[in-house]
ZAMARGU-4260 file (C-alpha; in steps of 0.2 Angstrom, whole numbers, plus 5000, padded with zeros to 4 digits):
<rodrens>
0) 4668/4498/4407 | 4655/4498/4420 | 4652/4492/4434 | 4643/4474/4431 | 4659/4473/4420
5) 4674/4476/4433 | 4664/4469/4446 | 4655/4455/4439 | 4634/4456/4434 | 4633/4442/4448
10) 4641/4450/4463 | 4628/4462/4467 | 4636/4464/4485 | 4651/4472/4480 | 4639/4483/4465
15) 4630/4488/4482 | 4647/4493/4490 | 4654/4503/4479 | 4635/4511/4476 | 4633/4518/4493
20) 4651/4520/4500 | 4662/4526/4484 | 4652/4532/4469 | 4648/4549/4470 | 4629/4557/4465
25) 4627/4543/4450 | 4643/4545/4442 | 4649/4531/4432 | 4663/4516/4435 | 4672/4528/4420
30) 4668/4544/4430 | 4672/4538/4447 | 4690/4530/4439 | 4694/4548/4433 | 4690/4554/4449
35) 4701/4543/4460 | 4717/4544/4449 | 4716/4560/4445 | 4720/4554/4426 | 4734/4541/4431
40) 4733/4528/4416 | 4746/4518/4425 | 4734/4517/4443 | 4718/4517/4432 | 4725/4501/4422
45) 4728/4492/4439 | 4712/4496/4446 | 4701/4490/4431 | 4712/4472/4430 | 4709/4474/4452
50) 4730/4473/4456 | 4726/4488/4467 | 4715/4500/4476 | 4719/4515/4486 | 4709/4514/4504
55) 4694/4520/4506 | 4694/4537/4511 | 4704/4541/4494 | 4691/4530/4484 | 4676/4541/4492
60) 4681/4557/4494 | 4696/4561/4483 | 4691/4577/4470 | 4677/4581/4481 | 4683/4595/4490
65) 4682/4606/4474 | 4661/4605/4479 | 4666/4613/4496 | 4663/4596/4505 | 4677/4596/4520
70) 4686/4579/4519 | 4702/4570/4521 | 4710/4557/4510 | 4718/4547/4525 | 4709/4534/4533
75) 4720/4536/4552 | 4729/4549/4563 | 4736/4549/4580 | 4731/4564/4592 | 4745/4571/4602
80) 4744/4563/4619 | 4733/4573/4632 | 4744/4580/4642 | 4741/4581/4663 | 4730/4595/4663
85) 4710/4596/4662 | 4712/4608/4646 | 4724/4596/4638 | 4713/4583/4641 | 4699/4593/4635
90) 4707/4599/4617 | 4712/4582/4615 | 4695/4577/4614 | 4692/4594/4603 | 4706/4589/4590
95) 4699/4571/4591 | 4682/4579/4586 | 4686/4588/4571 | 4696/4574/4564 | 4680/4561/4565
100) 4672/4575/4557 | 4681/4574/4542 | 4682/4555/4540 | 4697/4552/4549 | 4698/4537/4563
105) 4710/4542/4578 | 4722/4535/4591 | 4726/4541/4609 | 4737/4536/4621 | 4732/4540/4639
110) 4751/4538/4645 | 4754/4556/4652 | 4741/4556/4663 | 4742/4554/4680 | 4735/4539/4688
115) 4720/4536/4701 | 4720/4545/4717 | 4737/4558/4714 | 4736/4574/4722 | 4730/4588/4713
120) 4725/4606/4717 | 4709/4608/4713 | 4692/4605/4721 | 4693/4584/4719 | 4710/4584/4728
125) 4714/4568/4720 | 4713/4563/4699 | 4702/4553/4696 | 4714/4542/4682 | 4719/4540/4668
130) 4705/4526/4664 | 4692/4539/4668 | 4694/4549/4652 | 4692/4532/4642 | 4672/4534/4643
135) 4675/4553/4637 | 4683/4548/4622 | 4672/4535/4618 | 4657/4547/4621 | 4665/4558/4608
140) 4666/4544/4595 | 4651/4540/4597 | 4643/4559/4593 | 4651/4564/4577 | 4644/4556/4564
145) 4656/4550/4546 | 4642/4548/4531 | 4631/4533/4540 | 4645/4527/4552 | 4653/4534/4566
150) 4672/4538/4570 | 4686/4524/4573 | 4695/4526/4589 | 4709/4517/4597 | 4714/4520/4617
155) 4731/4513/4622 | 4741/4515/4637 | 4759/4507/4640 | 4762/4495/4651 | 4774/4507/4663
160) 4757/4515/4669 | 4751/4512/4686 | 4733/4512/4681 | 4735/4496/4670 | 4725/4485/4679
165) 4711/4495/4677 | 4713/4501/4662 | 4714/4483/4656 | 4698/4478/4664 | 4688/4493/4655
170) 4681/4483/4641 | 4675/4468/4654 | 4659/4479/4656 | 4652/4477/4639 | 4642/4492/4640
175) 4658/4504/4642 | 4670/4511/4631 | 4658/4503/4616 | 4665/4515/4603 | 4684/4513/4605
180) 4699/4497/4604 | 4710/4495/4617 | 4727/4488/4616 | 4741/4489/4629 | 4758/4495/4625
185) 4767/4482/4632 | 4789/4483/4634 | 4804/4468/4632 | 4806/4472/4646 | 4788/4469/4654
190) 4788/4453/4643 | 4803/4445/4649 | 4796/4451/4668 | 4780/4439/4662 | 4793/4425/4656
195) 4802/4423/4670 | 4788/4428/4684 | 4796/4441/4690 | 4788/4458/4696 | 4788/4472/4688
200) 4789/4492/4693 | 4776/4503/4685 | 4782/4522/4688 | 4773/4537/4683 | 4782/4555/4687
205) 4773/4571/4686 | 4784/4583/4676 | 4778/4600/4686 | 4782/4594/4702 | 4792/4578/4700
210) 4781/4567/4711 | 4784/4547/4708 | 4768/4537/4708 | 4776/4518/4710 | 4767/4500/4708
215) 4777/4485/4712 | 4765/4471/4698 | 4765/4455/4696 | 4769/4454/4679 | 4764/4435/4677
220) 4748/4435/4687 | 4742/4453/4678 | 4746/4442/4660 | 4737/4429/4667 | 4721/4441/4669
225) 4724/4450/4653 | 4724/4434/4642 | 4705/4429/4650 | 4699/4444/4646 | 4704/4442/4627
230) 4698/4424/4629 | 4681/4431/4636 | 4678/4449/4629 | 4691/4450/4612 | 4702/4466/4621
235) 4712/4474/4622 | 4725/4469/4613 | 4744/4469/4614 | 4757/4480/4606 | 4773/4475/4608
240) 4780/4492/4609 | 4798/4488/4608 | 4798/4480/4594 | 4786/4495/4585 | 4801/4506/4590
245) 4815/4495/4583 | 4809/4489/4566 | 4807/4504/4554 | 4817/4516/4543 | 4817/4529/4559
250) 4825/4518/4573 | 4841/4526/4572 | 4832/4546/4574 | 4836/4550/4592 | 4822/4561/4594
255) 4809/4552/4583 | 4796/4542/4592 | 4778/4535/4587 | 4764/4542/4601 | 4751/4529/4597
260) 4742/4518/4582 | 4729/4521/4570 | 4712/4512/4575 | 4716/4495/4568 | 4735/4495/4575
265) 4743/4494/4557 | 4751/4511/4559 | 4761/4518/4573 | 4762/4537/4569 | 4770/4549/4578
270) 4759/4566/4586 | 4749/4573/4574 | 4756/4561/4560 | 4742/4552/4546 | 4743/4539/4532
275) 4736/4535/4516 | 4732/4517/4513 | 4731/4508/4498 | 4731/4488/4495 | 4739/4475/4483
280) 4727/4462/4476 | 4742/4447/4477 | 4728/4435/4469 | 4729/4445/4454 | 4746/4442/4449
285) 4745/4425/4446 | 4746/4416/4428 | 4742/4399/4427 | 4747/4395/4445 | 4765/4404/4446
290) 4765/4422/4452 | 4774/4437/4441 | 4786/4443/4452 | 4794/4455/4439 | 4775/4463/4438
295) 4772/4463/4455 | 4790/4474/4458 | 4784/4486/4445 | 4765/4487/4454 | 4773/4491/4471
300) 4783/4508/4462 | 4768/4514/4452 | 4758/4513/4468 | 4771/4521/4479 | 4771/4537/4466
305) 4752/4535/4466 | 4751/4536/4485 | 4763/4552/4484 | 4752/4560/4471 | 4739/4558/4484
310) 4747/4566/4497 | 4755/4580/4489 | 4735/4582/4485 | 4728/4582/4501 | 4742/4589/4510
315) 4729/4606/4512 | 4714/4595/4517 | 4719/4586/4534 | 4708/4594/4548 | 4721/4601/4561
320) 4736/4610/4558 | 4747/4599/4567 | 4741/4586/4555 | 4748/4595/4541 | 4764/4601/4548
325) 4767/4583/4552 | 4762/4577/4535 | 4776/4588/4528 | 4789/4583/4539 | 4788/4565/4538
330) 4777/4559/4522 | 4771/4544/4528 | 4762/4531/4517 | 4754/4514/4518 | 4755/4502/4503
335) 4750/4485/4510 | 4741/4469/4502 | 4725/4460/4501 | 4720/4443/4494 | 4737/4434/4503
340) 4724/4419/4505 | 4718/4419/4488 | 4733/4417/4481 | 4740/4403/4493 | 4724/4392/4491
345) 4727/4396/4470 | 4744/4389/4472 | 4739/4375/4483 | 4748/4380/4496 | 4744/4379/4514
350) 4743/4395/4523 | 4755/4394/4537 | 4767/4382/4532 | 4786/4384/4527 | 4782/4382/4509
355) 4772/4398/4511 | 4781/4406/4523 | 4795/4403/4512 | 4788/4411/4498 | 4780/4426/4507
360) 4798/4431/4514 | 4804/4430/4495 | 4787/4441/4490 | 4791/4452/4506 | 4806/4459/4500
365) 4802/4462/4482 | 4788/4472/4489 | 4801/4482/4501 | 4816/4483/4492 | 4803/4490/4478
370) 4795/4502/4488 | 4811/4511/4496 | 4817/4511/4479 | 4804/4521/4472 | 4804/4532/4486
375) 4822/4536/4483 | 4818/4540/4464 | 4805/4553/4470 | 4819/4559/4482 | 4829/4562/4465
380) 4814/4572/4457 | 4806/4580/4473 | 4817/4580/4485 | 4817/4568/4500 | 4806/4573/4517
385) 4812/4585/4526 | 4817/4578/4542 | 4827/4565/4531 | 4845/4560/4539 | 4851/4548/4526
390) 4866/4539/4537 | 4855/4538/4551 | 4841/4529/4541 | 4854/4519/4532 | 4858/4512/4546
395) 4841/4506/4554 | 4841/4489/4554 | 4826/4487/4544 | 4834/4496/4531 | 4849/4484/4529
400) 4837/4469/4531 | 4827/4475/4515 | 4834/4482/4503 | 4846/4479/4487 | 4863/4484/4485
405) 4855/4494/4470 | 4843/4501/4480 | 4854/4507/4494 | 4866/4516/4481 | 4852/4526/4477
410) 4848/4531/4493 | 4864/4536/4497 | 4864/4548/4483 | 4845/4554/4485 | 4838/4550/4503
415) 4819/4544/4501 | 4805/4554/4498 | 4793/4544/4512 | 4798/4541/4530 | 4784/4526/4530
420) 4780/4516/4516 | 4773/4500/4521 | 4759/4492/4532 | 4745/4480/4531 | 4728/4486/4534
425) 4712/4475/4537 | 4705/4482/4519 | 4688/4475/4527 | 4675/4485/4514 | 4688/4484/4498
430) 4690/4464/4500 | 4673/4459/4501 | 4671/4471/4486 | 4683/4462/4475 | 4678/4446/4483
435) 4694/4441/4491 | 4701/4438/4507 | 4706/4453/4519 | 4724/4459/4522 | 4737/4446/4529
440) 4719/4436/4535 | 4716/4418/4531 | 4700/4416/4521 | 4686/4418/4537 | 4676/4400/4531
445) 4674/4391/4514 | 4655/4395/4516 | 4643/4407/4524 | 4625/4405/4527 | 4614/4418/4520
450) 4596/4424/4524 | 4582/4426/4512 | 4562/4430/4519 | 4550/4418/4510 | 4533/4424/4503
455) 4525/4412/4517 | 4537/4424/4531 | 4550/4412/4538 | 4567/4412/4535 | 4578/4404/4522
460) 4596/4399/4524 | 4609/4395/4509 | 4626/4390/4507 | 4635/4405/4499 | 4655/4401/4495
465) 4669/4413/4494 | 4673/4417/4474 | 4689/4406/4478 | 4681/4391/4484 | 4669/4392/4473
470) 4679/4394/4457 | 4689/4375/4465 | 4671/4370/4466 | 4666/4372/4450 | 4684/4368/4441
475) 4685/4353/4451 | 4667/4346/4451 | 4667/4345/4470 | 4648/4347/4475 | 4649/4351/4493
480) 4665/4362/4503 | 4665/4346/4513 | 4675/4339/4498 | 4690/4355/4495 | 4705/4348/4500
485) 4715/4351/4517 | 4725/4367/4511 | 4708/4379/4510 | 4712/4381/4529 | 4701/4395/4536
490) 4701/4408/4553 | 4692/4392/4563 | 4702/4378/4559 | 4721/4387/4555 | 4731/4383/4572
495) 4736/4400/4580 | 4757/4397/4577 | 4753/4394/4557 | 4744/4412/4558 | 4757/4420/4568
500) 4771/4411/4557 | 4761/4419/4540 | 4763/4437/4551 | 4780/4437/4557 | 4785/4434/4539
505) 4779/4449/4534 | 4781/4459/4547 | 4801/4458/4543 | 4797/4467/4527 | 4784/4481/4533
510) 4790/4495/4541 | 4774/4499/4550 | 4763/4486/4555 | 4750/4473/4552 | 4731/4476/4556
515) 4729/4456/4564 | 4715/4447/4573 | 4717/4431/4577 | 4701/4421/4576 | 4699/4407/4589
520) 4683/4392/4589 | 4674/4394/4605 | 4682/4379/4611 | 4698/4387/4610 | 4706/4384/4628
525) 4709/4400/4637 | 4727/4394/4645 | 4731/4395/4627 | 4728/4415/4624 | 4744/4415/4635
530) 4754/4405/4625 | 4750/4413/4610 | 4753/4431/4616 | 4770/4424/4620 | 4773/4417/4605
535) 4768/4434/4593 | 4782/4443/4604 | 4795/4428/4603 | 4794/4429/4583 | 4794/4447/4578
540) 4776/4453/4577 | 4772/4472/4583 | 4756/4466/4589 | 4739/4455/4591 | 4724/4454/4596
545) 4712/4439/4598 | 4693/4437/4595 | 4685/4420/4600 | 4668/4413/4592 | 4656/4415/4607
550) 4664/4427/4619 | 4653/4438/4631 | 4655/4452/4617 | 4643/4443/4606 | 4630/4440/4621
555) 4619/4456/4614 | 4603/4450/4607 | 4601/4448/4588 | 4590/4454/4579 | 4582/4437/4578
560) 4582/4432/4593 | 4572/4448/4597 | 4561/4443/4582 | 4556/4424/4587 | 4557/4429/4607
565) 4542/4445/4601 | 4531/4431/4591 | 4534/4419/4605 | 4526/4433/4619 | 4514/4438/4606
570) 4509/4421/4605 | 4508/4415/4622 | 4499/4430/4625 | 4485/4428/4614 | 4481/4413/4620
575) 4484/4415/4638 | 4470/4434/4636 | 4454/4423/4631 | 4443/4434/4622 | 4453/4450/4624
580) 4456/4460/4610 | 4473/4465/4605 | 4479/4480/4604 | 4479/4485/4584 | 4486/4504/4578
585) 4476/4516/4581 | 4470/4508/4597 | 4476/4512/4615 | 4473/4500/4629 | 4466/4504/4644
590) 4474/4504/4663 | 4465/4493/4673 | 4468/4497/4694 | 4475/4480/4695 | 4492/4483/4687
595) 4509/4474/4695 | 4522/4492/4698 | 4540/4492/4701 | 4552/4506/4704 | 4568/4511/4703
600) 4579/4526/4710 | 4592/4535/4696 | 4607/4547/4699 | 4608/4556/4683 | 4618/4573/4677
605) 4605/4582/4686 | 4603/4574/4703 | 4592/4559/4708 | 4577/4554/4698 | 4563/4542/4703
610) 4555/4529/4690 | 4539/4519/4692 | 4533/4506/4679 | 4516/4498/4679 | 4515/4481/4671
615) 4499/4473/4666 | 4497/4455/4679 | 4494/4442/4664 | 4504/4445/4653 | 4518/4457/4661
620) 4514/4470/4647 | 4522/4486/4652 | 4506/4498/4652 | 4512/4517/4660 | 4529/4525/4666
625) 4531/4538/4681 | 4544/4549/4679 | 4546/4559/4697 | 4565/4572/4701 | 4572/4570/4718
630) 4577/4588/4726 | 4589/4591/4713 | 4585/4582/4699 | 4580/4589/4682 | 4566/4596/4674
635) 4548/4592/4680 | 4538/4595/4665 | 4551/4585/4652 | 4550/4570/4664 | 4531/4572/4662
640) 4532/4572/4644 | 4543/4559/4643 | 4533/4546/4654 | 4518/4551/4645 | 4526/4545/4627
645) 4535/4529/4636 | 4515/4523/4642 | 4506/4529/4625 | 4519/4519/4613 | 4517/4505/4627
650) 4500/4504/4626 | 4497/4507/4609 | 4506/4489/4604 | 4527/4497/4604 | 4535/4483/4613
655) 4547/4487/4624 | 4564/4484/4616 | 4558/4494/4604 | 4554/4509/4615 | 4571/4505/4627
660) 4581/4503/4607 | 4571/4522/4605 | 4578/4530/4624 | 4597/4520/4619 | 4598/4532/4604
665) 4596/4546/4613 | 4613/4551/4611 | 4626/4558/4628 | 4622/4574/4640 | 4635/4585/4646
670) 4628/4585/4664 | 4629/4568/4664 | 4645/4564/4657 | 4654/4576/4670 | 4645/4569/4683
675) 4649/4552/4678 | 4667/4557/4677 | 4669/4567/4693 | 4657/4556/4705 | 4656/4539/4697
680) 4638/4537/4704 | 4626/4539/4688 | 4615/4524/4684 | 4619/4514/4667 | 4616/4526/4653
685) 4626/4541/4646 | 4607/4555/4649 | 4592/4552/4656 | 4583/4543/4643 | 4592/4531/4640
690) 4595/4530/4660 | 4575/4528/4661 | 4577/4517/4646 | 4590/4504/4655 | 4577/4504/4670
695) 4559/4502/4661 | 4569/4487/4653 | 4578/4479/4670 | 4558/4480/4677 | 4552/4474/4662
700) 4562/4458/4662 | 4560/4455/4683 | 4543/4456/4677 | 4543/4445/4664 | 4551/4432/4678
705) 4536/4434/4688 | 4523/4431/4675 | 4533/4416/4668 | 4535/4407/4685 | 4516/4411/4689
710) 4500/4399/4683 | 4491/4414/4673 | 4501/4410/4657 | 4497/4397/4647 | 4513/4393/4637
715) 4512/4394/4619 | 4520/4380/4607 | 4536/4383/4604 | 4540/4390/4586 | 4556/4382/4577
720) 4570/4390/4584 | 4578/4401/4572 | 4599/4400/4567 | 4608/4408/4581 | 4619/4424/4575
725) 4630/4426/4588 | 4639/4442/4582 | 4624/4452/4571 | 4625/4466/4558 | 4618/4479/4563
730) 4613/4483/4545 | 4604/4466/4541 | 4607/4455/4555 | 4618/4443/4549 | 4631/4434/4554
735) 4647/4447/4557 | 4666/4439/4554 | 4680/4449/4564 | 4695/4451/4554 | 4711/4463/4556
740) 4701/4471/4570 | 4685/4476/4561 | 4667/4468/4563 | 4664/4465/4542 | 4647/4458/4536
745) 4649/4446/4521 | 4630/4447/4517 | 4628/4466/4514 | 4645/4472/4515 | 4644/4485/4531
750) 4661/4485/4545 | 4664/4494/4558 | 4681/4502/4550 | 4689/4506/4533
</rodrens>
């Protein structure tokens, strides 16, 4: 087979997928099949009729290590908290490093450290917070490169914290924590607080000296102020802690508990803990509109013993110790399901409703009974994990929820082989691949537009339709998606309880948890964000997060808008310069001694730097850059240079997002993250490039205020205004979809996360 044939010749997108993120120096669909299974007949057979696919750390990296390359087959870890100590902190942020480095993403909970303004005995007197260290962590995401992309991080703290407020405010500054989720661990207790309006009493104790930082909150009022900033800004999100505790095969272990999530929240793990994903295509076990439940029991156990193989496998290849000794302990796994909305919408059943919520609770414990089964199989042949206490697990009330009386006989007698067996990951890449909708997600819409550049250079826009919808099309000979009928529900149309009904259903059957964004129109009143947090916790969910069309997240420019906004300047500019020549490559313009200057003052990692631009008084053109230290700040003859670069590129024809886009990429100091962490007063900017960068850009645009409110510019016709992409791919520009907690372009396949 190859790969025209298991994906299809027309669906180049997923050919270009699996191309660039899982095939391996030109091997073939065969070779790559050989690889991933390691031989398995059984897993290969389920791949090639796409009833399964491991995740995609396992389908890129898995055999490679044999050519020295240092990877992991697990897509998530948790760090061990930071403890309250600078060199805690600091390893954290080591170990979170070296992870990232080998393809891992990571979660950290910032839980144990002692909030804003405690006593400490150092030079600072006072800790600056537990929220401080949020911008170091993101800063060390955002340096360790993963094969194109960069590491996957998610901060939490619980809702017992004094520092919550702030922490919760974090991601309200759209150029902070830009490389990490956020989600607040959030308690019954703390939930029934917000119910009834009551307060609440945050307490943090310092274990070397038993000090007691108190906060008396208003629960209701804070709720209030976290549901507008998901309504405005998509975080953080909520996880309801409690329930993550309660719900699982371990609740009974008195000394177990989970230290934080993966990235996209579908896996609470304890410290150092890691899971393999893998994913069940439920559209594919559909024969003539009925679903084979007998197959589907019989996937769920070839696919747990597939994930064991893997693990027994990559047991030597996690990046830390601890990761491995964890691994060993507890054997966790993550078996979850893709293409739930597929299947509905091929069953005419409306996503939401009883019929299929029904039906997914039947389907739910097929798949866990299944699972546990074949765990305690393994048990028989391999023995079970070693931290295994079969009466206490026998006892969880997961357990008794989900499982046979078959199945629990043979648990008695063997234990399980897998402390964790089931979750529900976004599967971002591996769905748009296949073609299909994304974990436990609606389908996103029943068409996208897509962009083509003409030969006469304007863009093109075309309806593309999911593979579902399209297939209804064609069957049905309906010749717009205006005509589908009123169960091909989508992410913009579905009513937030009918999504949250579909993911309470199977979070009774998962023993980990469910990757889930709710996808709100813009419309979407904000009073309502409260109402639907309220409702996730009243109905079982371990946790949510929202993301609605238009929020102050997506207020970055587009590509496009950049585009039209450059050929609107370079327009008006030509006509307002009469017989001035512009500027072509190879040209330099000249300074004339009429030029408009602006300045700014910058506090940097080095001390305070001064920066003066000159702008050209027509057209507000930026035309040089002085760069000048303070007393204290930095190196004379870079600053030189670098203003000498900044006002060759501006007057050789760079414009000037492109020159700010070039001091943005400039990466992070050291001197300046510490200053930022310790004194708080750097400008915007993590070095002093792209500090210079964030001020040649501020003048540029006061500037361009000036020129447009003056009578020297002639405005140019307007050109027709393009189609507005309000959350763009940073590959192609298109439009992005947000689904289970990952950015996912449908036009050329890149997301954020695995």
């Amino acid at each position: 087979m190859e790969i025209e044939d298991w994906l299809g010749a027309d669906n180049q997108l997923g050919i270009d997928i699996w191309n660039k993120k899982y095939c391996h120096n030109g091997e073939t669909f065969e070779q790559w099949l050989d690889r991933i299974t390691a031989g398995d007949d059984n897993v290969k057979q389920m791949i090639r009729e796409q009833k399964f696919l491991y995740g995609g750390r396992i389908l890129a990296n898995r055999g490679l290590h044999a050519t020295g390359l240092k990877v992991t087959y697990s897509n998530c870890y948790v760090i061990a908290p930071p403890e309250d100590s600078i060199e805690s902190i600091f390893e954290c942020a080591s170990k979170a490093a070296r992870t990232f480095s080998y393809g891992g993403g990571v979660g950290i909970d910032l839980s144990k450290l002692a909030p804003r303004g405690a006593k400490i005995n150092n030079t600072a007197s006072e800790t600056s917070g537990a929220v401080s260290f949020t911008d170091l962590y993101s800063m060390v995401t955002g340096l360790i490169g993963q094969h194109g992309r960069r590491g996957a991080l998610m901060l939490t703290l619980s809702c017992e914290h004094p520092d919550l407020e702030e922490f919760m405010a974090v991601k309200t500054d759209v150029e902070r924590v830009t490389k990490a989720n956020m989600s607040i661990r959030v308690t019954d207790k703390f939930m029934e607080c917000v119910r009834d309006k009551k307060g609440f009493v945050q307490t943090f104790v310092r274990p070397e000296t038993k000090d007691t930082v108190t906060r008396n909150l208003d629960a209701y009022a804070f709720f209030k102020k976290l549901c507008y900033a998901n309504w405005d800004y998509g975080e953080p999100g909520c996880l309801y802690w409690d329930r993550i505790s309660s719900w699982n095969l371990l609740s009974e272990f008195p000394n177990y508990e989970y230290a934080g999530t993966n990235p996209c929240a579908e896996e609470p793990l304890p410290a150092g803990g890691s899971c393999l994903l893998g994913s069940i295509n439920l559209s594919a076990f559909l024969k003539d509109g009925e679903f084979q439940e007998e197959e589907f029991r019989q996937a769920v156990g070839i696919c747990v013993r597939a994930l064991n193989d893997v693990l027994d496998e990559g047991l030597p290849l996690h990046p830390l110790q601890e990761q491995r000794d964890s691994v060993t302990n507890w054997r966790q796994i993550g078996l979850g399901i893709m293409g739930l909305a597929d299947m509905l919408i091929r069953m005419e059943m409306t996503f939401g409703s009883k019929e299929s919520t029904d039906f997914c609770h039947r389907l739910g414990f097929i798949m866990a009974d299944a699972a546990i089964r074949e765990s305690a199989l393994l048990a028989e042949e391999k023995g079970k994990f070693p931290m295994c206490d079969i009466d206490r697990l026998m006892a969880s009330p997961y357990f008794l929820e989900n499982t046979s009386e078959e199945t629990r006989n043979l648990v008695r007698m063997y234990g399980i082989r897998n402390s964790q067996l089931l979750t529900i990951a976004p599967t971002g890449t591996l769905s748009t691949m296949l073609g299909i909708s994304g974990g436990i997600e609606p389908i996103f819409a029943t068409h996208f537009m897509r962009r083509t550049t003409s030969l006469s250079d304007h863009d093109d826009f075309y309806k593309v339709y999911p593979p579902v919808v399209k297939e209804y099309m064609e069957k049905h000979g309906l010749k717009d998606d205006s005509e589908l009928p009123t169960f091909f529900v989508t992410a913009q149309n579905l009513d937030y309880k009918q999504r949250l009904n579909l993911q309470g259903t199977w979070q009774m059957h998962i023993d980990a948890s469910i990757s889930s964004t709710v996808n709100l129109p813009q419309e979407f009143p904000e009073e309502n964000v409260y109402d639907l947090y309220m409702y996730a916790w009243q109905i079982g969910c371990k946790g949510v997060t929202v993301f609605r069309d238009g929020c102050k997240r997506l207020g970055i420019l587009t590509p496009e808008e950049k585009k039209a906004k450059q050929k609107k300047e370079e327009e008006a500019k030509q006509e307002a310069i009469a017989g001035v020549k512009t500027t072509v490559r190879g040209m330099v313009k000249t300074v004339s001694d009429n030029v408009i200057g602006k300045k700014r003052k910058l506090m940097t990692g080095c001390g305070s730097l001064h920066c003066t631009a000159f702008f050209d008084p027509v057209t507000g053109d930026l035309m040089e850059v002085y760069l000048n230290k303070g007393s204290t700040g930095g190196c004379n003859n870079f600053m030189i240079g670098l203003s000498r670069m900044i006002s060759l590129a501006a007057r050789s024809g760079c414009d000037i997002d492109s020159i700010v886009d070039q001091l943005k990429s400039c990466g992070s100091c050291p001197s300046y993250a510490v200053r930022t962490f310790t004194k708080r007063d750097t400008s915007k900017g993590s070095c002093c490039p792209m500090a210079v960068g964030w001020a040649v850009l501020d003048m540029s645009k006061e500037m361009q205020r000036q020129v447009q409110q003056s009578s020297l510019t002639v405005p140019a016709a307007a050109p027709e205004a393009p189609k507005k992409v309000l959350n763009p791919c940073p590959r192609c520009g298109d439009e992005l979809t947000f689904q289970g907690g990952c950015n996912i372009c449908k036009s050329c396949g890149w997301t954020k996360c695995e």
